[in-house]
Backbone and ligand atoms as CSV (ligand in chain L), in Angstrom:
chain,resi,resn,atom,element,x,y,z
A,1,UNK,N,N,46.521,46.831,104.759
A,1,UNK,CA,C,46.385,47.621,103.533
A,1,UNK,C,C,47.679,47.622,102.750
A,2,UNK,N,N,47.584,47.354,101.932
A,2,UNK,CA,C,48.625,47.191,100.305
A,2,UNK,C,C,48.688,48.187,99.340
A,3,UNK,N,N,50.093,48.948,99.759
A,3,UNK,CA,C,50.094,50.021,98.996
A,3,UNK,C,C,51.700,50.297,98.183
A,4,UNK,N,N,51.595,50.408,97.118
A,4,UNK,CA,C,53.589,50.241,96.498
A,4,UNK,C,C,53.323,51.985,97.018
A,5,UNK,N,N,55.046,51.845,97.158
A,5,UNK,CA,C,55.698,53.088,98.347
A,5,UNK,C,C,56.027,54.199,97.221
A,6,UNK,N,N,56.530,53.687,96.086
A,6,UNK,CA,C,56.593,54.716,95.279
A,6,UNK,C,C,56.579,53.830,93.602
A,7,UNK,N,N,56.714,54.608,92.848
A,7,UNK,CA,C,56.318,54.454,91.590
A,7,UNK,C,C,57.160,53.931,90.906
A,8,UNK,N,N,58.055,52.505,91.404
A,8,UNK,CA,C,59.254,52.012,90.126
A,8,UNK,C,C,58.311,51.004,89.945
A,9,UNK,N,N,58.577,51.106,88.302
A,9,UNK,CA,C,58.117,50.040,87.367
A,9,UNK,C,C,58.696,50.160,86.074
A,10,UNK,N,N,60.203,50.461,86.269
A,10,UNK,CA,C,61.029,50.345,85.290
A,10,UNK,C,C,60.482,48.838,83.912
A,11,UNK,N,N,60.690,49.601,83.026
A,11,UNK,CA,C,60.487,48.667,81.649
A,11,UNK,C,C,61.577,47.590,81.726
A,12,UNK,N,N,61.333,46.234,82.041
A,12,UNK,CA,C,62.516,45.197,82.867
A,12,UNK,C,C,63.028,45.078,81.339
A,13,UNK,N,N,62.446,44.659,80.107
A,13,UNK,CA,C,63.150,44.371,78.779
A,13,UNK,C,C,64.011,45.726,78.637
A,14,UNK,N,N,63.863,46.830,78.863
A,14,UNK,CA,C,64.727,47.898,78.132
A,14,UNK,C,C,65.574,47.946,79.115
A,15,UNK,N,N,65.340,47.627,80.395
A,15,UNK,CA,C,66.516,47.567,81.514
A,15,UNK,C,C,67.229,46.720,81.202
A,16,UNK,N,N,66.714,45.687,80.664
A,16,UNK,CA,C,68.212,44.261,80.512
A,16,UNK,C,C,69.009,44.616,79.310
A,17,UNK,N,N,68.060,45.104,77.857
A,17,UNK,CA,C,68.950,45.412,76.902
A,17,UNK,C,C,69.845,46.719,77.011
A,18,UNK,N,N,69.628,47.581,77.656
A,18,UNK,CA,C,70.697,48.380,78.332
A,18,UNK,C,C,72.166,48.125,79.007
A,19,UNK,N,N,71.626,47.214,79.633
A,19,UNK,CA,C,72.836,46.877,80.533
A,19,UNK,C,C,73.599,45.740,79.845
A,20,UNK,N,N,72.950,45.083,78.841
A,20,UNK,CA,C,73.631,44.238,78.051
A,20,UNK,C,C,74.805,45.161,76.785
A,21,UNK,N,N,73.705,46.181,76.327
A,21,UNK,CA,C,74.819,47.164,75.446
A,21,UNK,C,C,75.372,47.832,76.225
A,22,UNK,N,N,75.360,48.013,77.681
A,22,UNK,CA,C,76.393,48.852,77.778
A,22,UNK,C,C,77.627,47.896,78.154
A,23,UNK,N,N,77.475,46.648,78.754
A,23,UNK,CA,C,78.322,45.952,79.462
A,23,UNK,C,C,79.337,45.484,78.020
A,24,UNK,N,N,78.885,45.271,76.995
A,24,UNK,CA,C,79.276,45.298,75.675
A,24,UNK,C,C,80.258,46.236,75.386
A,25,UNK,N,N,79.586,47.690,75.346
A,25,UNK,CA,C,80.569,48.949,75.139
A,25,UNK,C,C,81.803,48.678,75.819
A,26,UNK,N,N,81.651,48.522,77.473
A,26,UNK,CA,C,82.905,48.716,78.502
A,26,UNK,C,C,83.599,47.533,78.359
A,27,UNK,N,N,83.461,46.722,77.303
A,27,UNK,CA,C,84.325,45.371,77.317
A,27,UNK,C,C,85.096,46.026,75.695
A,28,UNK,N,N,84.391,46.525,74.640
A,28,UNK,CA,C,85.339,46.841,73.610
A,28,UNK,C,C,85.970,47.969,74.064
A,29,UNK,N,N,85.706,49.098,75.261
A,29,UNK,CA,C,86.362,49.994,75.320
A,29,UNK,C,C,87.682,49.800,76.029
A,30,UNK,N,N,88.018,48.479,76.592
A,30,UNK,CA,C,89.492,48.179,76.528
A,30,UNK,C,C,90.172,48.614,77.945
A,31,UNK,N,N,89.625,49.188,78.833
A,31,UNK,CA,C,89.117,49.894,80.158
A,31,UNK,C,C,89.676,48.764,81.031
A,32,UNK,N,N,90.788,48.906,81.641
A,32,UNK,CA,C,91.177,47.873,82.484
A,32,UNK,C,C,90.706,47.876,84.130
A,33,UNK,N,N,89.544,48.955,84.141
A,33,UNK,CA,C,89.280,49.095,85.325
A,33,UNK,C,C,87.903,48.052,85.210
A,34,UNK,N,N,87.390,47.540,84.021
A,34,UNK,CA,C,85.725,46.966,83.428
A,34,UNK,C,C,86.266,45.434,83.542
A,35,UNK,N,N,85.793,44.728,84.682
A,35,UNK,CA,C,85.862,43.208,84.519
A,35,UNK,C,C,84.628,42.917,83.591
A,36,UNK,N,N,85.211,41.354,82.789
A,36,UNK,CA,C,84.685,40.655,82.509
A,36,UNK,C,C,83.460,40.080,83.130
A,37,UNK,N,N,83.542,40.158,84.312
A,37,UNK,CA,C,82.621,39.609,85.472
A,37,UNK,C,C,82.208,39.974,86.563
A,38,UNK,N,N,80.470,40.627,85.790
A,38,UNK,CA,C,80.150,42.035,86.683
A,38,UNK,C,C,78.469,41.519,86.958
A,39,UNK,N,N,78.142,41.768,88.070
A,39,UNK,CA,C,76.412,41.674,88.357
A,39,UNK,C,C,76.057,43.049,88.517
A,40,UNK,N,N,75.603,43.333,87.709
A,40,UNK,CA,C,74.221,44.591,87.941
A,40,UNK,C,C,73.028,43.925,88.720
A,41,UNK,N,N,72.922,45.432,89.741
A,41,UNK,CA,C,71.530,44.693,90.475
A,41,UNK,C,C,70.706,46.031,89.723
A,42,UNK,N,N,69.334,45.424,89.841
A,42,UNK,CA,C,68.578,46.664,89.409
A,42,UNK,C,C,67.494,46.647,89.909
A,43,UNK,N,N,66.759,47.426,90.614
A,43,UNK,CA,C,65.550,47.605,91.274
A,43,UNK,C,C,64.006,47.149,90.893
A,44,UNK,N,N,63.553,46.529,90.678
A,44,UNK,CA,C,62.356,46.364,89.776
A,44,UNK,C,C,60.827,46.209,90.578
A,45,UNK,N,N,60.553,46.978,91.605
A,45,UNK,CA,C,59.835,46.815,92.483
A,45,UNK,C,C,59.582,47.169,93.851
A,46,UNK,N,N,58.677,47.845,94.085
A,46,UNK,CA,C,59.121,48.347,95.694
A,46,UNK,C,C,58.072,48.261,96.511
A,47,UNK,N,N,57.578,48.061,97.623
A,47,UNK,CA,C,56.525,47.755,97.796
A,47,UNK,C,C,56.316,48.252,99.293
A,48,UNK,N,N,55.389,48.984,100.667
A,48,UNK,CA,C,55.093,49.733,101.550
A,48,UNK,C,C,54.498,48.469,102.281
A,49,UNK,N,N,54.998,47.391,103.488
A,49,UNK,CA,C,54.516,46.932,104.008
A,49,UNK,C,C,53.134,47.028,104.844
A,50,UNK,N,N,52.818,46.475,105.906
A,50,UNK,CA,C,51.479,46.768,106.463
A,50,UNK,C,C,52.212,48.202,108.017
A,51,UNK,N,N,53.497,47.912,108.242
A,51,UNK,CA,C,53.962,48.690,109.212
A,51,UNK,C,C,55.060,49.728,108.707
A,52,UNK,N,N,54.815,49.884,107.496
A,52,UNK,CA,C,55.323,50.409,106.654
A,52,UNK,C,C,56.848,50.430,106.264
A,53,UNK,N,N,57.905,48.896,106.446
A,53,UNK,CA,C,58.617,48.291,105.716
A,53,UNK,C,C,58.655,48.352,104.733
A,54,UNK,N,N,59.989,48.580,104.195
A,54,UNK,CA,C,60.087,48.406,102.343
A,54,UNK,C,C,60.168,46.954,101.579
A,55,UNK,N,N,59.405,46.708,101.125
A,55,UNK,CA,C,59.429,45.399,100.304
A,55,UNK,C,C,60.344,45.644,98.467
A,56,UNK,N,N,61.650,45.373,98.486
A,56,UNK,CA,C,61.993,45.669,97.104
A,56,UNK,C,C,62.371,44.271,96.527
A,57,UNK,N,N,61.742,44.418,94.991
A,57,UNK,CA,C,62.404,43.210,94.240
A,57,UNK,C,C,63.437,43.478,93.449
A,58,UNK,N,N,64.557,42.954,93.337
A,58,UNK,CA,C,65.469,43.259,92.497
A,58,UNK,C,C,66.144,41.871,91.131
A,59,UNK,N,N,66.995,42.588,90.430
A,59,UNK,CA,C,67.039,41.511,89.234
A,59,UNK,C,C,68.347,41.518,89.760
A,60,UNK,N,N,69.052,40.466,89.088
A,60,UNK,CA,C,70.639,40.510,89.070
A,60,UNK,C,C,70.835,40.024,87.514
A,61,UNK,N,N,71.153,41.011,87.329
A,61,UNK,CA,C,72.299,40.397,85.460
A,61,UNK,C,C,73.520,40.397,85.804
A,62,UNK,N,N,74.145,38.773,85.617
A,62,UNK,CA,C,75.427,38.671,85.591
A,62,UNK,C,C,76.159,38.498,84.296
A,63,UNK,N,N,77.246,39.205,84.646
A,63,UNK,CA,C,78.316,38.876,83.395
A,63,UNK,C,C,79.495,38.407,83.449
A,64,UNK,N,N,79.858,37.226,82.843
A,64,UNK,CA,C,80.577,36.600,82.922
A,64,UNK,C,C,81.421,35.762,81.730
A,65,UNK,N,N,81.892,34.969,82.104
A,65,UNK,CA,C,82.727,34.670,80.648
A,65,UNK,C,C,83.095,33.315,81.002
A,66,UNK,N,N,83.130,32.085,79.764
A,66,UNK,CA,C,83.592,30.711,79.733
A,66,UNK,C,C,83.921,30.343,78.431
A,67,UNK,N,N,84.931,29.384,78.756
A,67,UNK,CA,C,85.181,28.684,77.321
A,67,UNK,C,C,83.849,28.002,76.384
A,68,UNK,N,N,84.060,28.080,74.457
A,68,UNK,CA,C,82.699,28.044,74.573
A,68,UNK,C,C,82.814,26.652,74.532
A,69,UNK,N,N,81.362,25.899,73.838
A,69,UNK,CA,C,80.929,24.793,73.777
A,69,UNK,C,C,81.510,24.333,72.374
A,70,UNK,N,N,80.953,22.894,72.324
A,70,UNK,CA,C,81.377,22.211,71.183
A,70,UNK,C,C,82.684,22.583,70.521
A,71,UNK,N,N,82.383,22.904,68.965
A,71,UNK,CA,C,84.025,23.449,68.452
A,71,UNK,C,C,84.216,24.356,69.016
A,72,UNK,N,N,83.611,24.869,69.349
A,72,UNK,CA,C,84.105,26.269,69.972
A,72,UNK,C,C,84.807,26.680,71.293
A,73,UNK,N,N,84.790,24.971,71.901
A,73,UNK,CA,C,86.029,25.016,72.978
A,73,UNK,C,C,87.030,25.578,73.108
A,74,UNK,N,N,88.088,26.217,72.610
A,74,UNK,CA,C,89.174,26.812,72.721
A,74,UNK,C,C,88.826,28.059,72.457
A,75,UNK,N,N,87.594,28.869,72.090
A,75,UNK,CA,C,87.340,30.185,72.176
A,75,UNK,C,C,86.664,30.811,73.635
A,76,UNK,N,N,86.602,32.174,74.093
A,76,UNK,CA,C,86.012,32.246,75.056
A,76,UNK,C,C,84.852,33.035,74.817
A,77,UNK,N,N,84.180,33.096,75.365
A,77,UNK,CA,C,82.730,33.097,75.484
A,77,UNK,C,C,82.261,34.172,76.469
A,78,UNK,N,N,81.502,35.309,75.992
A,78,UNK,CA,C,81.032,36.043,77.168
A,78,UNK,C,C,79.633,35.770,77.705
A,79,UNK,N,N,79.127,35.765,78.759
A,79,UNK,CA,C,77.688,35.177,79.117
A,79,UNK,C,C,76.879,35.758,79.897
A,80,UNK,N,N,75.765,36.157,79.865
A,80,UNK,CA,C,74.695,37.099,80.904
A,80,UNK,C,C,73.520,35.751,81.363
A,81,UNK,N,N,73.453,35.879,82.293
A,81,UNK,CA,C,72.775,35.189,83.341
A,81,UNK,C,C,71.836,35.959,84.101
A,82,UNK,N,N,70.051,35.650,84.200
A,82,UNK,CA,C,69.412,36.559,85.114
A,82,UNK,C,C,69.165,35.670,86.637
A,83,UNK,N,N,69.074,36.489,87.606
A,83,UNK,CA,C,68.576,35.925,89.176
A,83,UNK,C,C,67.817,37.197,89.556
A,84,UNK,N,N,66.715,36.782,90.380
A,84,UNK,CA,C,66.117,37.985,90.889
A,84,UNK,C,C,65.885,37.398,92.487
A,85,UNK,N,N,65.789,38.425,93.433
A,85,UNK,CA,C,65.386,38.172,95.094
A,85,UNK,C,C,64.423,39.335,94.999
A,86,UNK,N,N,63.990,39.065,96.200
A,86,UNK,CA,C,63.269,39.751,96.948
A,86,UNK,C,C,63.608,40.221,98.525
A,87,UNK,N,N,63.533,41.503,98.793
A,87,UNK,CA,C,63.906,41.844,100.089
A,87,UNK,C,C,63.078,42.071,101.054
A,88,UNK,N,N,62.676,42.122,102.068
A,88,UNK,CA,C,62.097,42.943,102.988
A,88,UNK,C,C,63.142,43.823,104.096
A,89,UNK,N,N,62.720,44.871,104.023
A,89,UNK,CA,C,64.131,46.292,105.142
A,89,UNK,C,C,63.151,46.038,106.656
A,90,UNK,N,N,62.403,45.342,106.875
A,90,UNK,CA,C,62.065,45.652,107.594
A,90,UNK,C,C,62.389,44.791,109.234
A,91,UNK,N,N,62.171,46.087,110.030
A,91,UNK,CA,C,63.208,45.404,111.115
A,91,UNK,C,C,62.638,44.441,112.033
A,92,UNK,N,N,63.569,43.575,112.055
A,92,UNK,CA,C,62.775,41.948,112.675
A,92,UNK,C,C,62.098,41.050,111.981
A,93,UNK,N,N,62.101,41.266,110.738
A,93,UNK,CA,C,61.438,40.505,109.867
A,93,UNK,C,C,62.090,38.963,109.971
A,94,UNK,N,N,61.017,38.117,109.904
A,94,UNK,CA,C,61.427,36.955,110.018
A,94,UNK,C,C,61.756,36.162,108.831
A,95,UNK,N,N,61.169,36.828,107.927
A,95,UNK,CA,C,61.358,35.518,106.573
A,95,UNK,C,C,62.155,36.920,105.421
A,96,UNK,N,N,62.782,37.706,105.603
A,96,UNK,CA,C,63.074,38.262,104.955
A,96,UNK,C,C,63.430,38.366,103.325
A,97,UNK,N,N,63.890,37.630,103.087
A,97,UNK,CA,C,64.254,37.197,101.675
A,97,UNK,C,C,64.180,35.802,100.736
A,98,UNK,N,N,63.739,36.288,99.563
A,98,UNK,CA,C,63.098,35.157,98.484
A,98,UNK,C,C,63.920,35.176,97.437
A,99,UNK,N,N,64.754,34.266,97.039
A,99,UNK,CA,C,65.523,34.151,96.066
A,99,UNK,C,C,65.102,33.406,94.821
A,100,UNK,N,N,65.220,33.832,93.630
A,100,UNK,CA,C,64.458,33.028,92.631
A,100,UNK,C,C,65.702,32.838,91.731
A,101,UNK,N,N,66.231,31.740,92.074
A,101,UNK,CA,C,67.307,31.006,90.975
A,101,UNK,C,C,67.602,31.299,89.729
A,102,UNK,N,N,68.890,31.472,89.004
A,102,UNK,CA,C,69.308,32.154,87.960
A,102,UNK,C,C,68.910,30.275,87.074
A,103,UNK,N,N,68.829,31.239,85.743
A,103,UNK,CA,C,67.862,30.046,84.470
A,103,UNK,C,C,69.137,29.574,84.174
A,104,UNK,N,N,69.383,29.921,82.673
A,104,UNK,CA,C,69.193,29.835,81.452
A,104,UNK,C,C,71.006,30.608,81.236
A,105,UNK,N,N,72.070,30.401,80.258
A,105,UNK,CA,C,73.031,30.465,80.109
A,105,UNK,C,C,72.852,31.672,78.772
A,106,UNK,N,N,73.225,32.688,78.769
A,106,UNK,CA,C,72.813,33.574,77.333
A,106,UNK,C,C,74.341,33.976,76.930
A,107,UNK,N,N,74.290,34.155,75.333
A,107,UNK,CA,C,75.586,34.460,74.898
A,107,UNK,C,C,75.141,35.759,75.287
A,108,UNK,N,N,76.682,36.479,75.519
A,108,UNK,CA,C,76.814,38.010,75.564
A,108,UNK,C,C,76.135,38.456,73.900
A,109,UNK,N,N,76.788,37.944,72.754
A,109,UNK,CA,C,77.080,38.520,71.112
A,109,UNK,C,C,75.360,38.140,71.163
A,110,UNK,N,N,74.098,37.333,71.753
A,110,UNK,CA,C,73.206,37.140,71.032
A,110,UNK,C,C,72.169,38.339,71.067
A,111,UNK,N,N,71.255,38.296,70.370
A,111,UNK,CA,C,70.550,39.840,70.053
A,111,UNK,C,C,70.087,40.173,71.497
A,112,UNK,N,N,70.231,41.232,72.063
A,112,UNK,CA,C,69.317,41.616,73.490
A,112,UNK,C,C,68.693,41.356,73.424
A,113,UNK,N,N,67.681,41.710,72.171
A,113,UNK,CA,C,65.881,42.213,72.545
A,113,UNK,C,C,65.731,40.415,72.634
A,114,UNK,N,N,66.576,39.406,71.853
A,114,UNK,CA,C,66.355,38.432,72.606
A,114,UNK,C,C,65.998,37.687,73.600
A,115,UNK,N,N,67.195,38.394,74.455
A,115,UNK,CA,C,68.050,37.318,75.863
A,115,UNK,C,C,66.514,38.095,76.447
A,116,UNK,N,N,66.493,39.402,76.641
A,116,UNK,CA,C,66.121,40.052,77.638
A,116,UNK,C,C,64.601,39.517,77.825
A,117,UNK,N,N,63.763,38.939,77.425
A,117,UNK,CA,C,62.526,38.268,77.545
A,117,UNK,C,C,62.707,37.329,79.032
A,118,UNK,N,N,63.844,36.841,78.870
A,118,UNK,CA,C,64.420,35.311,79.858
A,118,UNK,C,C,64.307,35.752,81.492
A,119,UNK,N,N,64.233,37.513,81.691
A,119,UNK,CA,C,64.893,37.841,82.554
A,119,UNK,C,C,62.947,38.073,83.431
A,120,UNK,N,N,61.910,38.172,82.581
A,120,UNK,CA,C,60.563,38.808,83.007
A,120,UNK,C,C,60.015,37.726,83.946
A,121,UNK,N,N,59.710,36.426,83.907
A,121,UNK,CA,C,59.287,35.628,84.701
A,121,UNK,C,C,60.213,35.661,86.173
A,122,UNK,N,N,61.186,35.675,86.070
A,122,UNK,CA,C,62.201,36.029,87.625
A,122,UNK,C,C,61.595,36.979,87.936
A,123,UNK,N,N,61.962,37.948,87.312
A,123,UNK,CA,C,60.977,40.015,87.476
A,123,UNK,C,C,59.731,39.384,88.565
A,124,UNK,N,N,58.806,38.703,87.329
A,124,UNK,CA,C,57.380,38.611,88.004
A,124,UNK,C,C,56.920,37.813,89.022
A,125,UNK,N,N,58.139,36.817,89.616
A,125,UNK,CA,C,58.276,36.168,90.596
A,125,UNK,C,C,58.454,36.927,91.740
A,126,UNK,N,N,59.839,37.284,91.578
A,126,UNK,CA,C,60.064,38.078,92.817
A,126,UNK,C,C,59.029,39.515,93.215
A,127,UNK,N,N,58.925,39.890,91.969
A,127,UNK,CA,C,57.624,40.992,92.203
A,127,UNK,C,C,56.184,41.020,93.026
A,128,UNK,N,N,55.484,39.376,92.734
A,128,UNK,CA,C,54.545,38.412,93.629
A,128,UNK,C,C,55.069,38.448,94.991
A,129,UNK,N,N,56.166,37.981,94.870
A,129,UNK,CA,C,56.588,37.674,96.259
A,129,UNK,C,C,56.835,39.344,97.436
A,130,UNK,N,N,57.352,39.810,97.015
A,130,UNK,CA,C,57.176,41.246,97.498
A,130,UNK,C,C,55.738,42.157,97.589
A,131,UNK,N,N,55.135,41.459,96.931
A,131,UNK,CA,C,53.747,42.506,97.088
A,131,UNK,C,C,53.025,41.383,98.232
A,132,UNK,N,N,53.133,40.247,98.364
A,132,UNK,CA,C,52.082,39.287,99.023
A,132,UNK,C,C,53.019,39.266,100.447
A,133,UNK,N,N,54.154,39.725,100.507
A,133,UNK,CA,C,55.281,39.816,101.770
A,133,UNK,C,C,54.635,41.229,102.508
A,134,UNK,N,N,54.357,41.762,101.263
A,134,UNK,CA,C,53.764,43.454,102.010
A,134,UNK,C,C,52.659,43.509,102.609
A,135,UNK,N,N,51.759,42.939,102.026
A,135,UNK,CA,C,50.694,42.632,102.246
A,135,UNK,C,C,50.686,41.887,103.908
A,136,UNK,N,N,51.432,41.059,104.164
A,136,UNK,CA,C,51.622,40.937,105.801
A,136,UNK,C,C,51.951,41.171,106.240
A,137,UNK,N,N,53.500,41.547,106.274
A,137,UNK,CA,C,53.980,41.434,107.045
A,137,UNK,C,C,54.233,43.059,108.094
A,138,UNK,N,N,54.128,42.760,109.254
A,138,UNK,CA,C,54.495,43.704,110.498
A,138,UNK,C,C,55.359,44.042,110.928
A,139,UNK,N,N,56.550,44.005,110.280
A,139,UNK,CA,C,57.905,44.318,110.375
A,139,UNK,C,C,57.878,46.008,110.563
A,140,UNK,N,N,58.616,46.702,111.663
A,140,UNK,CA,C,58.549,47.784,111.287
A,140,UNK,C,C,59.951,48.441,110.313
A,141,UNK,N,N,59.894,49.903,110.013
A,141,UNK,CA,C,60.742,50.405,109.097
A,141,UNK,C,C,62.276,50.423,109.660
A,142,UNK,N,N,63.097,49.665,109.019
A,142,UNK,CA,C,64.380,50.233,109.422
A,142,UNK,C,C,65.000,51.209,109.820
A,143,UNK,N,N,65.266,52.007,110.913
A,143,UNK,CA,C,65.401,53.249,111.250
A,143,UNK,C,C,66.554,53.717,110.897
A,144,UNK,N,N,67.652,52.785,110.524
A,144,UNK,CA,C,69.411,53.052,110.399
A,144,UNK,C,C,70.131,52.924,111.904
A,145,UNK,N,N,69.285,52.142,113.020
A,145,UNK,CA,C,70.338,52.325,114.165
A,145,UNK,C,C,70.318,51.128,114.453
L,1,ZN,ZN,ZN,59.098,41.500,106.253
């Protein structure tokens, strides 16, 4: 029996353009504690195995920075990158984790509501993969010992 454990289904587009304006803010705010080159993980999925293991999918937005392209070689360049996995907590699990490869190269300066589309097919990958992981697997719950 297939049942999500609790109720995240965070809006993945307003999650990415968030973290894109804020990662924005903490780079003009001049903050020497705010690298250039930061991964947000963010939860996007959770899922109640058959032995009641947690199945979570998560995104990764990275931020990062390169010299740019063409003329724009001698300028630098800030860049967000999506990757999403999939976990299973559960103990003894054999195939535990599904990684779904980062795409696509995005300027930091280009519009969010843009980039953030790029990031939903990873979302809905790893999301598949966590619900059809739940759906079997007999792993029991991580206890913390
Ligand atoms: Zn498992």
């Amino acid at each position: 029996m297939f049942r999500p454990a609790t109720a995240i289904a965070p809006d993945v587009t307003e999650t990415v353009t968030k973290s894109i304006r804020d990662h924005r803010k903490y780079l003009t705010s001049g903050s020497r504690y705010i690298s250039a080159h930061h991964t947000a993980e963010e939860t996007v999925g959770r899922f109640s195995a058959v032995a009641d293991a947690v199945v979570e999918a998560e995104l990764r937005i990275t931020f990062s920075k390169r010299y740019g392209r063409g003329a724009n070689w001698d300028r630098e360049e800030h860049t967000v990158q999506f990757a999403a996995a999939a976990q299973c907590t559960g103990h003894g699990c054999t195939a535990p984790r599904h990684e779904v490869p980062a795409t696509g190269v995005f300027l930091l300066d280009a519009d969010a509501d843009e980039t953030a589309p790029a990031a939903l097919p990873l979302v809905a990958e790893a999301r598949a993969w966590a619900q059809k992981h739940a759906e079997t697997c007999r792993a029991l719950p991580y206890d913390g010992r």
